[in-house]
C-alpha positions as CSV (number, residue, x, y, z in Angstrom):
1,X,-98.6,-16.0,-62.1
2,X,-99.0,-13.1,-59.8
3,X,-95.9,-11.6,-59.3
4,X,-95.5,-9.7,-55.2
5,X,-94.5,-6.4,-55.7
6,X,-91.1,-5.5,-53.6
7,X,-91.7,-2.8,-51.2
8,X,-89.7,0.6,-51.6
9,X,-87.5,1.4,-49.1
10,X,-88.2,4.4,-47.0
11,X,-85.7,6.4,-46.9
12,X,-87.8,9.5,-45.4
13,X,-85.6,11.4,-43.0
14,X,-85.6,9.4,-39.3
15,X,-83.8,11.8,-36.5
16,X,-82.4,10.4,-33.6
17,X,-80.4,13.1,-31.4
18,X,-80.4,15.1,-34.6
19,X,-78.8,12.7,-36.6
20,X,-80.9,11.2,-39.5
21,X,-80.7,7.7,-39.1
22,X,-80.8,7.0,-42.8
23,X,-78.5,9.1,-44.0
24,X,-75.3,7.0,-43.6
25,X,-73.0,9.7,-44.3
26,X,-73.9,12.0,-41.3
27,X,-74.4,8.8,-39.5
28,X,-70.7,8.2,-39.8
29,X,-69.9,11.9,-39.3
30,X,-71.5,11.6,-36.2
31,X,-70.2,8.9,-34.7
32,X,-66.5,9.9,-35.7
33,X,-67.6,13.1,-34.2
34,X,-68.3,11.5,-30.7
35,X,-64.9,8.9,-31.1
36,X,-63.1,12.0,-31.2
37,X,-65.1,14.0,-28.3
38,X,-64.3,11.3,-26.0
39,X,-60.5,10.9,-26.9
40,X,-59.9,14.4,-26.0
41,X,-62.1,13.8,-22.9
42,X,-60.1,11.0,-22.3
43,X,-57.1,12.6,-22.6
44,X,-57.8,15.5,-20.6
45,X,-59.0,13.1,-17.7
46,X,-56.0,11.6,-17.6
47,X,-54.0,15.2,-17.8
48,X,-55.8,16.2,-14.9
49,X,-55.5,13.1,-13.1
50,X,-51.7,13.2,-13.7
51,X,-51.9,17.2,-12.6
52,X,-53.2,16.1,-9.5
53,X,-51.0,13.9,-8.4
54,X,-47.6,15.5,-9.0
55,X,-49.3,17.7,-7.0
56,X,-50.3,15.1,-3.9
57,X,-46.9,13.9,-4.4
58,X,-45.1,17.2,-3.7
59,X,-47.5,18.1,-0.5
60,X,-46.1,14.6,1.0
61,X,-42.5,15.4,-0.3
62,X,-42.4,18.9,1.1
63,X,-44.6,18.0,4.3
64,X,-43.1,14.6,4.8
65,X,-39.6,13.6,3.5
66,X,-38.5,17.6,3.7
67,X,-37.5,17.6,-0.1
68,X,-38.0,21.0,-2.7
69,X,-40.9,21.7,-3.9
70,X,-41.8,21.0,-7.3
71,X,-44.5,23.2,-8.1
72,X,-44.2,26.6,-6.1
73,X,-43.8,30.0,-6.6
74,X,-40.6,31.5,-4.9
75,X,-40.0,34.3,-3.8
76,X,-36.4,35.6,-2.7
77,X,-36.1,36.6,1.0
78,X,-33.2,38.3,2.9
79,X,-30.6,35.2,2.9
80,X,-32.9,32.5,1.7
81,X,-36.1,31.6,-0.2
82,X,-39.6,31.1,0.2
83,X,-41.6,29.2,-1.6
84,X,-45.7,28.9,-1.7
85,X,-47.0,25.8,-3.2
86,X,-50.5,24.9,-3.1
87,X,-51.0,23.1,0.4
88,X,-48.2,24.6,2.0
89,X,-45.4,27.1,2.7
90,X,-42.0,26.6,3.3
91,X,-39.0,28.8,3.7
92,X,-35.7,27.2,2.6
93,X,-32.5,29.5,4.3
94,X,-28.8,30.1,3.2
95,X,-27.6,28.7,6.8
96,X,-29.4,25.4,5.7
97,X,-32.4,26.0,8.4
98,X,-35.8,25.1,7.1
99,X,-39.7,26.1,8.3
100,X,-42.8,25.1,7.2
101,X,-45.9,25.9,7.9
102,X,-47.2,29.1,9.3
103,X,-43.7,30.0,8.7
104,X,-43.7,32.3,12.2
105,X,-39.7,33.9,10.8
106,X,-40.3,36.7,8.4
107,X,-36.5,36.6,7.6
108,X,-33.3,33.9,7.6
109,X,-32.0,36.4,9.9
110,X,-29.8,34.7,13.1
111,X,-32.2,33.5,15.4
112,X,-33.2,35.4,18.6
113,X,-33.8,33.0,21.6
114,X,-36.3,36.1,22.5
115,X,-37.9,37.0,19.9
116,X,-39.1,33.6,19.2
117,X,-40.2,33.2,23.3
118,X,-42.4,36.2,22.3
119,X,-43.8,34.6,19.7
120,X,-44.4,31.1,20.9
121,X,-46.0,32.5,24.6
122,X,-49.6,32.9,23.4
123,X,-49.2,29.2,21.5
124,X,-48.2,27.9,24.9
125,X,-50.7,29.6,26.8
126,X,-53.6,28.3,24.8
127,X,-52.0,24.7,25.1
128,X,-51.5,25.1,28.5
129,X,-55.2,26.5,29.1
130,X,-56.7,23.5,26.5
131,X,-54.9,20.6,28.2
132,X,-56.1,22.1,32.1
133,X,-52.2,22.7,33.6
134,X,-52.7,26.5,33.3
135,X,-55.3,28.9,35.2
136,X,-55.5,31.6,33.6
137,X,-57.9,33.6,36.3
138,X,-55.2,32.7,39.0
139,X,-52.2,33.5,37.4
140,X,-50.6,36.5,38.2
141,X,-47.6,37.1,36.0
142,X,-46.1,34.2,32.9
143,X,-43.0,34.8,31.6
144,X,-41.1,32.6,28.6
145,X,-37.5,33.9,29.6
146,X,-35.7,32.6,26.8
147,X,-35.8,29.3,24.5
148,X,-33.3,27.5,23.2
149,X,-32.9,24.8,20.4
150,X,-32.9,21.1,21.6
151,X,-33.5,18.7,18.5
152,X,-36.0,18.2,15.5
153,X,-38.6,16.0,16.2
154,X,-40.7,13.3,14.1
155,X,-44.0,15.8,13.5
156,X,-41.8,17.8,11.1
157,X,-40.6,20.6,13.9
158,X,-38.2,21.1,16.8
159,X,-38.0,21.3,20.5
160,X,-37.1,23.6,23.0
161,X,-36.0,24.1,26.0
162,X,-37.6,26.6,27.9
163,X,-36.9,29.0,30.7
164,X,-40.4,29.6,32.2
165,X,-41.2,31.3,35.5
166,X,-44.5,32.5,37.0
167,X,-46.1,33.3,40.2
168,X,-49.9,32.7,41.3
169,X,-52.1,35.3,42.7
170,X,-52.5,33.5,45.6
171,X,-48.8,33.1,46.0
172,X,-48.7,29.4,45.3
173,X,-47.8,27.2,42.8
174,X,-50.8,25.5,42.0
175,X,-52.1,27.7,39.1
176,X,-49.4,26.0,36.9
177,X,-49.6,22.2,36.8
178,X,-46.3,20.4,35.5
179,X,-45.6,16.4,35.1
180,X,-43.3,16.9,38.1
181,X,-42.0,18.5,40.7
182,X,-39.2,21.4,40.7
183,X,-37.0,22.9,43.4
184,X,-37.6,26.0,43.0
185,X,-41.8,25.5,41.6
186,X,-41.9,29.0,40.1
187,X,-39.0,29.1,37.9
188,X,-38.5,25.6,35.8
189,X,-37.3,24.0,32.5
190,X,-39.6,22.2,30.6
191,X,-39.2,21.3,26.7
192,X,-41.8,22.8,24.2
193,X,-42.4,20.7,21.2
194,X,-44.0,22.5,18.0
195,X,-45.1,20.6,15.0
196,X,-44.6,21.5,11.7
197,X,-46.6,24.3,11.5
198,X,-45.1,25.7,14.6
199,X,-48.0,24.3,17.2
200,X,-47.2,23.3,20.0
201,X,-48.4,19.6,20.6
202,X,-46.7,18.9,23.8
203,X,-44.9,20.1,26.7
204,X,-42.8,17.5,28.7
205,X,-40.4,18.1,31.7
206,X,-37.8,15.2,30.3
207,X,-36.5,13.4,27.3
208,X,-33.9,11.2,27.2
209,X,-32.6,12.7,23.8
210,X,-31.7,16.0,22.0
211,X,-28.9,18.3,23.0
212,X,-30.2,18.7,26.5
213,X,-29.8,15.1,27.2
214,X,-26.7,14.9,26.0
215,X,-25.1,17.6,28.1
216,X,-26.6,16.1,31.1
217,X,-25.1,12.8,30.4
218,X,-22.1,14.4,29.9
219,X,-22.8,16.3,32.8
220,X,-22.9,13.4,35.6
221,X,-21.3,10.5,34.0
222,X,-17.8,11.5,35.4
223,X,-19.5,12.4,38.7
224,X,-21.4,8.9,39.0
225,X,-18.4,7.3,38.1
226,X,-16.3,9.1,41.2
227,X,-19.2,8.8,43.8
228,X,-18.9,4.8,42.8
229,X,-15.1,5.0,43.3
230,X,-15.5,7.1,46.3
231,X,-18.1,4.8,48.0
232,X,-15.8,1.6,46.9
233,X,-18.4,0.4,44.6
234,X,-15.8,0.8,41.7
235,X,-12.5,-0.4,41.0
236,X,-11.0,2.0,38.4
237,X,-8.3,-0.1,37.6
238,X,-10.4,-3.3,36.4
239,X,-13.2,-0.9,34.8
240,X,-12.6,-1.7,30.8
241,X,-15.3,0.3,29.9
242,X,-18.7,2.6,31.4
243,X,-21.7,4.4,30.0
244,X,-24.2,5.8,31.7
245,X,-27.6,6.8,30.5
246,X,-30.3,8.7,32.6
247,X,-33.9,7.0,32.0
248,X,-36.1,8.9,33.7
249,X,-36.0,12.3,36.3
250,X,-38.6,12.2,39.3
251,X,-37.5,15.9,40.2
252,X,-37.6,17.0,43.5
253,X,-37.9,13.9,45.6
254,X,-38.3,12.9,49.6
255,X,-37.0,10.1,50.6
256,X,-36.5,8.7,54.4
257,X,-37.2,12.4,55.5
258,X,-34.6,13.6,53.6
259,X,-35.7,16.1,50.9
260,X,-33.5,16.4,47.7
261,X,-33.5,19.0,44.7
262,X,-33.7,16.3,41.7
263,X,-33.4,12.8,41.2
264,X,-33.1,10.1,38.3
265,X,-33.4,6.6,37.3
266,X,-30.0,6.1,36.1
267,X,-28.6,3.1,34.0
268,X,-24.8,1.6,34.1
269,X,-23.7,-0.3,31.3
270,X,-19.6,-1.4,32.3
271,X,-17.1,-4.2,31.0
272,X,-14.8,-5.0,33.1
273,X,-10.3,-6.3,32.3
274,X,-10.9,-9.2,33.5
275,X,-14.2,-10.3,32.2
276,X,-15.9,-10.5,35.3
277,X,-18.8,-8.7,37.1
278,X,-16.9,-7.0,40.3
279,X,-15.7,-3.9,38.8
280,X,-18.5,-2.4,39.3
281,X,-20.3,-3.8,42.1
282,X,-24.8,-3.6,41.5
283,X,-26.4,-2.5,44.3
284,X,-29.8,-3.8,45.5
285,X,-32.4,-6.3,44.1
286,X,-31.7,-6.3,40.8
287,X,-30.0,-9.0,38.4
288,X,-27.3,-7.9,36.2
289,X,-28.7,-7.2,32.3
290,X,-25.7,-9.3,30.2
291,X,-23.3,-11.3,30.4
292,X,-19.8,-10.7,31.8
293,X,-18.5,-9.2,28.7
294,X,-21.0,-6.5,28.6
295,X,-23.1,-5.8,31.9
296,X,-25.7,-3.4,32.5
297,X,-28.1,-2.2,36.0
298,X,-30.3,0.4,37.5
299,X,-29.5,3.2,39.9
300,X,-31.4,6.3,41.6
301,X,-29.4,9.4,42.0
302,X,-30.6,12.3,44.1
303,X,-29.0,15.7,43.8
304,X,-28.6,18.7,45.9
305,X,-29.4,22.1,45.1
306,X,-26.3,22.6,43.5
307,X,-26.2,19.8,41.2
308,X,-24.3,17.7,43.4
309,X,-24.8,13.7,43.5
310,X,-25.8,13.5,47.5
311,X,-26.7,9.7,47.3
312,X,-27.1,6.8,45.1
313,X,-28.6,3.6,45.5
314,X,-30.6,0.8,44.3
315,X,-33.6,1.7,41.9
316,X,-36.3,0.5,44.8
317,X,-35.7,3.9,46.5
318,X,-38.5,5.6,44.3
319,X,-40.7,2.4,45.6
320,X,-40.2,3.0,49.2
């Protein structure tokens, strides 16, 4: 019988990425050295990952939703704090007032209406100059007389209400193009609206909100309400209830050769005692928005130079 001899095993050294194959012991070594490797990989993945987005999420908090920062180094300012995070700046005051951004105020010190129309005038220029409504080759003199503080607005900043006046080299008015037309065309109020980073985005002659509006309202309801009465288009003792809001302004504004300092779209919401619709009679061709209970219709309202309501009638006047 011929017995097959059994063929050793070769257990010569085999590398493979410096590990000999055959050698089970650093084999296993090796592999519980790589296990490990990419644990702590792993983990410190998943560290920086989470880094990251504490940090994404306090850009959006600070930026959007106008909470603390999380992550920022502060710094104690004269009556409030400043604090730099990574992405943004924002200074928190005593008063409660809050910037972000470019953070133009050095200080929480009380505002100055002058200092800040110094510091916004070159932001308004370039806006002005970008957007085509200011030449600056035919502009003789641009002045920001004073701001002042109308409402926050949904970019994250505020608007203003400023006092501009200019003059052209040629001694018109063209070398400063607004939405609309003033009384006096060298010396007008328009509202400047910065972003968050103190920009400014827009410039707009009207708005029918902020503190402005709400003066103005206050301003002319009373006076609608007695050039009604006086033109026996109101009974005052059937009127249950009035409110008056003021849509739009067409500024200065001829109508049947008649040229009047400012105008506006006005709207007149009323109840009347008795549940009707006569005690407030609607003028022109216009249906009544409601039902007797709660009545609503359009106006226009043209003023003189002294703010006084000259005429009112139906809303068709800025058609004709």
């Amino acid at each position: 019988m011929n017995i097959i001899g059994r063929k050793s095993k070769d257990t010569s050294a085999n590398y493979f990425y410096g590990v000999n194959v055959n050698d089970q012991e650093a084999v296993r070594q090796e592999y519980n050295r790589l296990r490990k490797k990419h644990r702590n990989i792993t983990i410190l993945v998943i560290i920086v990952l989470i880094l990251l987005s504490l940090i994404i999420v306090d850009f959006y908090r600070v930026n959007y939703y106008q909470a603390k920062p999380l992550f920022a180094i502060q710094k104690k300012v004269e009556k409030g704090t400043l604090f730099n995070g990574i992405g943004y700046k924002v200074l928190y005051c005593q008063s409660g007032e809050r910037y972000i951004g470019s953070v133009l105020y050095k200080s929480c010190d009380e505002f100055d209406e002058r200092t800040f129309a110094n510091i916004v005038y070159e932001k308004v220029i370039d806006y002005s100059v970008k957007n085509k409504t200011l030449n600056r080759e035919e502009v003789d003199q641009f002045l920001i007389n004073n701001v002042i503080f109308d409402e926050e607005n949904d970019e994250g900043g505020a608007d203003y209400l400023a006092d501009i006046s200019f003059t052209c080299k040629d001694g018109s008015d063209k070398c400063f193009k607004t939405a609309k037309e003033y009384y006096d065309p060298l010396n007008i109020k328009i509202y400047i609206r910065l972003n968050k980073y103190n920009e400014v985005y827009a410039m707009i002659p009207f708005k029918t909100s902020g503190v402005y509006y709400d003066s103005l309202k206050e301003k002319y309801s009373e006076k609608i309400k007695e050039y009604l009465k006086a033109n026996n288009l109101l009974v005052e003792d059937n009127l249950r209830y009035t409110n008056i809001n003021i849509m739009e302004n067409h500024g200065k504004y001829k109508f049947r050769n008649n040229s009047y300092a400012d105008s506006y779209l006005v709207e007149i919401n009323y109840m009347c005692v008795d549940n009707s619709n006569t005690c407030i009679t609607a003028v022109g061709d216009t249906d009544l928005v409601g039902d007797y209970a709660n009545l609503s219709f359009y106006m226009s309202m043209f003023l003189d130079e002294n703010d006084n309501i000259v005429l009112m009638g139906p809303k068709e006047y800025f058609e004709i």
